[in-house]
Wavefront OBJ file of the C-alpha trace (Angstrom):
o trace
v -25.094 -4.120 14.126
v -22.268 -5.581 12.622
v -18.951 -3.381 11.857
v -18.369 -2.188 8.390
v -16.250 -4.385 5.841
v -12.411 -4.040 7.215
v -9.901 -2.991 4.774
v -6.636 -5.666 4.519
v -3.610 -4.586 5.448
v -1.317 -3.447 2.903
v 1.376 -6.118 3.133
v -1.238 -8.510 2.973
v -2.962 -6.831 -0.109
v 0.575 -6.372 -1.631
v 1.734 -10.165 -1.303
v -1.796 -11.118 -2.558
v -1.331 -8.570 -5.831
v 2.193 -10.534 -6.360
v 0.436 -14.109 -6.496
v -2.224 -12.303 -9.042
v 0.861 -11.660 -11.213
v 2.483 -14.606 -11.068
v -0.054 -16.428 -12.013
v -0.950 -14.149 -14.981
v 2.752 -14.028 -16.079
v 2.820 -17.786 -16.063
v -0.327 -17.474 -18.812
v -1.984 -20.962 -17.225
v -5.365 -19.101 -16.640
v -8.581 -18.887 -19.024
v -9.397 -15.826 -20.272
v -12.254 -15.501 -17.533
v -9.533 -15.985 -14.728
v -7.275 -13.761 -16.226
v -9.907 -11.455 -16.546
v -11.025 -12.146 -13.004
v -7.202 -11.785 -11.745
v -6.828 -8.591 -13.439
v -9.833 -6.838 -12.030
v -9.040 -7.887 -8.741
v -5.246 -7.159 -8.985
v -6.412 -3.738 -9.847
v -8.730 -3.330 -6.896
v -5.430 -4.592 -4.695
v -3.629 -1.929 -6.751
v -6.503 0.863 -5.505
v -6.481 -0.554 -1.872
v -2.576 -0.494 -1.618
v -2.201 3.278 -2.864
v -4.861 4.503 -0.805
v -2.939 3.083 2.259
v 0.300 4.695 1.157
v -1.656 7.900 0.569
v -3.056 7.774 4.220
v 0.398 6.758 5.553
v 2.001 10.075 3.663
v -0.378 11.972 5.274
v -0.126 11.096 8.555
v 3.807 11.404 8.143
v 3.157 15.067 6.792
v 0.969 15.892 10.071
v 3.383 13.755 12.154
v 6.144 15.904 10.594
v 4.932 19.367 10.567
v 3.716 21.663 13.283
v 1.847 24.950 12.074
v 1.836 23.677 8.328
v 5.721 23.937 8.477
v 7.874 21.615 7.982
v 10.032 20.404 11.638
v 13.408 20.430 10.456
v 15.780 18.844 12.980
v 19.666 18.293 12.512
v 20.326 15.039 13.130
v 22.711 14.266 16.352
v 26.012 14.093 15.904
v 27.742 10.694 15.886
v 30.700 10.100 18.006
v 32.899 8.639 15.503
v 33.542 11.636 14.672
l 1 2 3 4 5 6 7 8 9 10 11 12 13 14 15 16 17 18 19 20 21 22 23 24 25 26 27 28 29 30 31 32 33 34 35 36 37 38 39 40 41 42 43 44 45 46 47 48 49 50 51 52 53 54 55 56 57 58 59 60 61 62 63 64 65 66 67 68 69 70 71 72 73 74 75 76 77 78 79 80
């Protein structure tokens, strides 16, 4: 059995979404490939804030113990 479809990484899906704009802000494309570039620019757009979702959570797990926040002072420097 094969594995299930692999998401992209998000700096991959992000640098892909830029080339989908630049090539609709340089209006070149047929109103089919624009229309193609848009609906996949907005499936980029889905992919990338799902992956920034899941990376705030795991920050908020990483950074909470109990379902409180771990505040830590920071160490002092010794330029001071």
């Amino acid at each position: 059995m094969t594995k299930a479809k692999q998401k992209p990484d998000f700096e991959q899906s992000l640098a892909e979404l830029e080339a989908l704009v630049d090539a609709l802000e340089t209006g070149d494309l047929s109103l089919e490939q624009s229309l193609t570039s848009f609906e996949k620019g907005i499936e980029l757009t889905r992919s990338c804030q799902t992956a920034l979702n899941e990376a705030e959570q795991t920050v908020k797990i990483l950074t909470e113990k109990n379902g409180q926040p771990i505040l830590e002072d920071m160490p002092a420097s010794d330029d001071d």
